[in-house]
N, C-alpha and C positions, 0 to 999 in steps of 0.2 A: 504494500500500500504506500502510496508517496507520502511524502511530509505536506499537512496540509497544516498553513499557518493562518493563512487568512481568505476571505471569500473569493478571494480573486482565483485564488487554485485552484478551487472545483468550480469557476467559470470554465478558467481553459478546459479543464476535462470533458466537461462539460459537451464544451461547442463538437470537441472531435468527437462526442460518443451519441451526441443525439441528430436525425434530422433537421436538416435546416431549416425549414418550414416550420419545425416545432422551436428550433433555437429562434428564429427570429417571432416569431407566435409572443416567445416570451422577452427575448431582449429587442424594443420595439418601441414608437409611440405614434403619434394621431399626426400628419400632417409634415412638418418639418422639424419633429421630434425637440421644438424648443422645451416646453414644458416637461419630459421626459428627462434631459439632458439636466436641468436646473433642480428639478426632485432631489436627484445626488447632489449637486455642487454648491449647491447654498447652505448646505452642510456647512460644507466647510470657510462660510464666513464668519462663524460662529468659534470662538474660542476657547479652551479652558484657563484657568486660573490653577495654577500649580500650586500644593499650599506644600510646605517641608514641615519637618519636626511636629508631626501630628501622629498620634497613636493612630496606624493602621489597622491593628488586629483586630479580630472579628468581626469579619465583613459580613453582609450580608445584602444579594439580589433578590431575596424574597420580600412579595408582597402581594393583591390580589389585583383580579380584574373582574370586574363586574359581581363580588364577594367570591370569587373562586382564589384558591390558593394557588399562586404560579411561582415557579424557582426564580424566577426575571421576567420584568414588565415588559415581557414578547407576548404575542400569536401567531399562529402564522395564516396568512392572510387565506382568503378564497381565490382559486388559480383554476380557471376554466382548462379541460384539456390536460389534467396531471398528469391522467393514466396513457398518457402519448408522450410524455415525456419516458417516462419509462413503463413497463408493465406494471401495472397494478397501481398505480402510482400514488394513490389516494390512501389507500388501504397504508400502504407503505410510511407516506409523509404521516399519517396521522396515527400510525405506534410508533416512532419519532417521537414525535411531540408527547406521547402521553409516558416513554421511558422516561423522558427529561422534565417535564414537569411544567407545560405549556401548552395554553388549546390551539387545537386544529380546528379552522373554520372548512367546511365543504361547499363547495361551488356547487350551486344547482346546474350546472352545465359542465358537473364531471364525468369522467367516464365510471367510474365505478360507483354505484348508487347509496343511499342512506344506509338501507338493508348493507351491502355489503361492507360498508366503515363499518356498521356497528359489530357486526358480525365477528371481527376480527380485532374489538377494541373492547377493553373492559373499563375505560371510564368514558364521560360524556364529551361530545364533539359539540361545536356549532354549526351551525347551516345558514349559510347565506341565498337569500333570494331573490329575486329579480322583479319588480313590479310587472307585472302581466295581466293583460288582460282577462283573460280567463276564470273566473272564480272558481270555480268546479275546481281545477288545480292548484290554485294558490289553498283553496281549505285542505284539499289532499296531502299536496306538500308537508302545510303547518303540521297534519295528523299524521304523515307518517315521520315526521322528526319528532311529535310527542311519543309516540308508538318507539321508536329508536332511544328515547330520553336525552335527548338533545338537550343543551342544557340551557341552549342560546338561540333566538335567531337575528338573523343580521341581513336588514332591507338593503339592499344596495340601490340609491335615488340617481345615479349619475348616469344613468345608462337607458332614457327612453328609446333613443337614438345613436345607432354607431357610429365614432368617432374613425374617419378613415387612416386605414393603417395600410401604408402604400404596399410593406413588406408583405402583408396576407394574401391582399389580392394577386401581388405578382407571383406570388406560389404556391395560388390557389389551394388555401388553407382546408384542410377539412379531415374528419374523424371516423374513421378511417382515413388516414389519404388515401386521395385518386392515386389509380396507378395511367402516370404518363411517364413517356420518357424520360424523362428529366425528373420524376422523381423516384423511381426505380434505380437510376444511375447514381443517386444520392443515397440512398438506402442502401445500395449494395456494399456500398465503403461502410456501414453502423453495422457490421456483421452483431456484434454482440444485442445491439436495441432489438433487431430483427427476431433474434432467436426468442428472445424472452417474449413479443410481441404474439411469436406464435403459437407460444405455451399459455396462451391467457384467452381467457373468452370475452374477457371483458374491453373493448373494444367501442364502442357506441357510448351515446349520453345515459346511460343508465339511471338517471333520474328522470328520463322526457321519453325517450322510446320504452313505450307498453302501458305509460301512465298518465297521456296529455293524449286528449280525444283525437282522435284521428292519426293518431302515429303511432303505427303499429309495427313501422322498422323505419331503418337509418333514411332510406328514400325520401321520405313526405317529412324528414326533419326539416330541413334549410323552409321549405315553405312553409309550414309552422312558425319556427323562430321568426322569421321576417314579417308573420303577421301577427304576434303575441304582445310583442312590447310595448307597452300602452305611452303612448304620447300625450297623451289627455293628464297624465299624473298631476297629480294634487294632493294637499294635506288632507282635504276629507280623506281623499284615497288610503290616504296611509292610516288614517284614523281606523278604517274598515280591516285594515290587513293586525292594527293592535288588537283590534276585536275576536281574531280568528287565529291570537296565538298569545295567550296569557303568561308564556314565562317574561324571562329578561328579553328586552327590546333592542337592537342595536342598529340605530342608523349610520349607514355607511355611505361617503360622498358628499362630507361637507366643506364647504369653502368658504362661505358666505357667514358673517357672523348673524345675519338676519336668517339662514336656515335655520343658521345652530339655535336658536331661540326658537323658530317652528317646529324642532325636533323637539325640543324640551317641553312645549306645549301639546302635542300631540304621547307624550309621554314615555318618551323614549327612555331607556335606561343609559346609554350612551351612544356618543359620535364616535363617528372615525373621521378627522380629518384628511381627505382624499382628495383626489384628483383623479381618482381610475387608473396610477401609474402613469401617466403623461396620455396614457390611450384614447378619453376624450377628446377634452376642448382644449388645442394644442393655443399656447401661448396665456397658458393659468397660470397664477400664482403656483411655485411650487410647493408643497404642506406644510414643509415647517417654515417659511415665510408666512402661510396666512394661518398658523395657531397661534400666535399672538392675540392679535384682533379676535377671534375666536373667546379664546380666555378669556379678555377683557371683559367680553358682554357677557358667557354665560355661568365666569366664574366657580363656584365650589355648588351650583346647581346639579350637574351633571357631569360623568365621567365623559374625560375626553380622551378620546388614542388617536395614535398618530400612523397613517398609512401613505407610502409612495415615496421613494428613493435611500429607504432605510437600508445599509450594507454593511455595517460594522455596531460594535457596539459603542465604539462613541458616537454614534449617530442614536443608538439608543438612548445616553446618557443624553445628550443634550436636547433631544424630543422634550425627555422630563422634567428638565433643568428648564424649560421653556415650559411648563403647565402642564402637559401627556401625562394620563397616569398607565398608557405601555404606548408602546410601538406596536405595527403587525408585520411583518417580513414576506415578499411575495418570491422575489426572483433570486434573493441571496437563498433560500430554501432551496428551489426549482433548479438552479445550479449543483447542488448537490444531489438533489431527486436523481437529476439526470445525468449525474457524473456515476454514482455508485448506492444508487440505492437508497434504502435503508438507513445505511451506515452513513451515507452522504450527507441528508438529514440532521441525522446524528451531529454529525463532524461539524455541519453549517452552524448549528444551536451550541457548539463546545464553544466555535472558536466567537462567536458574537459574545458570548458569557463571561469569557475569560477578558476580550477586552473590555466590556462593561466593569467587570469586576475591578480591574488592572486599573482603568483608565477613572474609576471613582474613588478609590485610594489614592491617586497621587494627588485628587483636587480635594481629600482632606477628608472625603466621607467615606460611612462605614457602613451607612445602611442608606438603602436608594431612597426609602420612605423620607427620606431627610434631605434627599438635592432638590435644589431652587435653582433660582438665576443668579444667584452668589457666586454659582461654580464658573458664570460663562461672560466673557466678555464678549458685549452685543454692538455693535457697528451702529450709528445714530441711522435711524432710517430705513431699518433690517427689515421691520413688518409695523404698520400701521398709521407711515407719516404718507400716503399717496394722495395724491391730489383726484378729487373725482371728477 
């Protein structure tokens, strides 16, 4: 097994071990990828504050999210198409996460369905969903994630409409892939993705083919999806979908300090400030630019987490330092999914932890439940001087 130090390792492995179409699927954004590009890199405008001669010992990354106990204020995000990165892929990232001590959200647009996470997990996942038109299956859904004992669900609002992502269309994305030339020629070089792909039945959205009216296989999918997504969405809307799932709430896809307050009204238990990973509305604030302004309005109201360009754990630490009570991680996971597995997983959650760990000790603190913006030197103008 190689030395893996930090995320960037099982990128590279990564890109050589998966389909391109899947790598670009994941490493990718909306348009001219500004937005996508600035999720990571406003990062690092953001400074720490080194403190010395401070008693180090006994550290601690534990603390909760949304009252569950996690080892470090991670999740790991919802990742349409897991089970194409590698076989089984859902199944896989999400006993990962529950060895380490961190939830798994599930894509309602994974390949391996609710039934089969749970099946293979013995504590609670979340389920993330997508506003659709449909009622009939948004109650299904809800009922088969109580039925699973899900512990969470999580609306995803950013997504009536797909944000164009030049790399999918040009290689003609899809679940199965099509076999053309050009991706057959591609596939042939992932000897290993290939073999595992064949040992797996799982394959298809396994949440939408057999359980959304009229899709009864992979075929009559894409015309489904392209006519389900409801553009009409609204707060009442969402009102309706709190009605038809009484656990914890988590709205996902906020930007807007005026949502974060419509989310809080409609009764959410928390945000995720998001951007869709740059995949949206290309030329967004990137998330931790607009959690600031966020904080300000909705305060100690409502848990906030922070999702899109998170790749290290100082990226962790300074989410929090900036009001995030966690992060959620999409493509530093999915890099690993699809470098080695399981174990990739694994490795991705070690080494985020260890610098979390590492890089909150040197700015003085011992337990995360205690960093603020004391640890972080913030640039005048970082989030919330913009002129309207």
């Amino acid at each position: 097994m190689p030395v893996i130090t930090e995320i960037e390792d099982l990128k590279r492995i990564y890109k050589r071990r998966v389909p391109r179409m899947f790598y670009d699927y994941c490493e990718s954004g909306s348009w001219t990828e500004q937005t996508f590009r600035e999720n990571s890199s406003d990062f690092d405008d953001l400074y720490l504050r080194q403190r010395v001669a401070i008693d180090m010992t006994g550290r601690s990354t534990a603390t909760q999210l949304i009252g569950q106990d996690v080892a470090m204020p991670v999740a790991l995000a919802p990742v349409g198409l897991t089970g194409m990165q590698h076989a089984d892929g859902e199944i896989l990232a999400a006993k990962a996460a529950e060895t380490f001590g961190v939830p798994y959200t599930l894509s309602t647009m994974s390949i391996c369905s609710i039934e089969d996470v749970a099946e293979h997990t013995s504590k609670p996942f979340w389920l993330q969903v997508y506003t659709l038109k449909d009622d009939d299956f948004m109650q299904r859904l809800f009922d088969r994630a109580k039925d699973a004992k899900c512990s969470a669900a999580v609306i995803t609002v950013d997504l009536q409409m797909l944000g164009q992502r030049h790399k999918d269309i040009k290689n003609g994305l899809s679940a199965p892939p099509k076999l053309t030339a050009r991706s057959i020629l591609d596939m042939s070089w992932r000897v290993a993705w290939g073999l595992e792909m064949l040992q797996t039945k799982r394959r298809f959205f396994g949440n939408i083919v057999g359980h959304a009216a009229g899709v009864d296989d992979p075929s009559s999918l894409s015309t489904w999806t392209a006519e389900s997504f409801d553009q009409a969405l609204n707060w009442d809307r969402i009102r309706e979908f709190r009605k038809m799932w009484d656990g914890p709430l988590i709205i996902k896809g906020i930007l807007d300090p005026r949502d974060a307050l419509e989310a809080l009204n409609v009764g959410a238990d928390a945000i995720v400030v998001s951007n869709h990973g740059g995949r949206q509305l290309d030329g967004a604030l990137s998330s931790i630019r607009a959690l600031g302004p966020i904080m300000d309005a909705v305060g100690d109201r409502i848990e906030v987490h922070l999702d899109s360009g998170v790749r290290s754990g100082q990226d962790v630490l300074k989410a929090v330092a900036m009001g995030a009570k966690g992060c959620w991680i999409g493509r530093a996971y999915i890099y690993g999914l699809g470098a080695m597995g399981e174990k990739g997983v694994s490795e991705a959650l070690r080494v985020i932890h260890k610098e979390l760990d590492t890089s909150m000790g040197l700015c003085g603190r011992t337990d995360i439940n205690a960093v603020n913006r004391d640890i972080l030197m913030v640039p005048k103008g970082f989030s919330g001087d913009w002129e309207e």
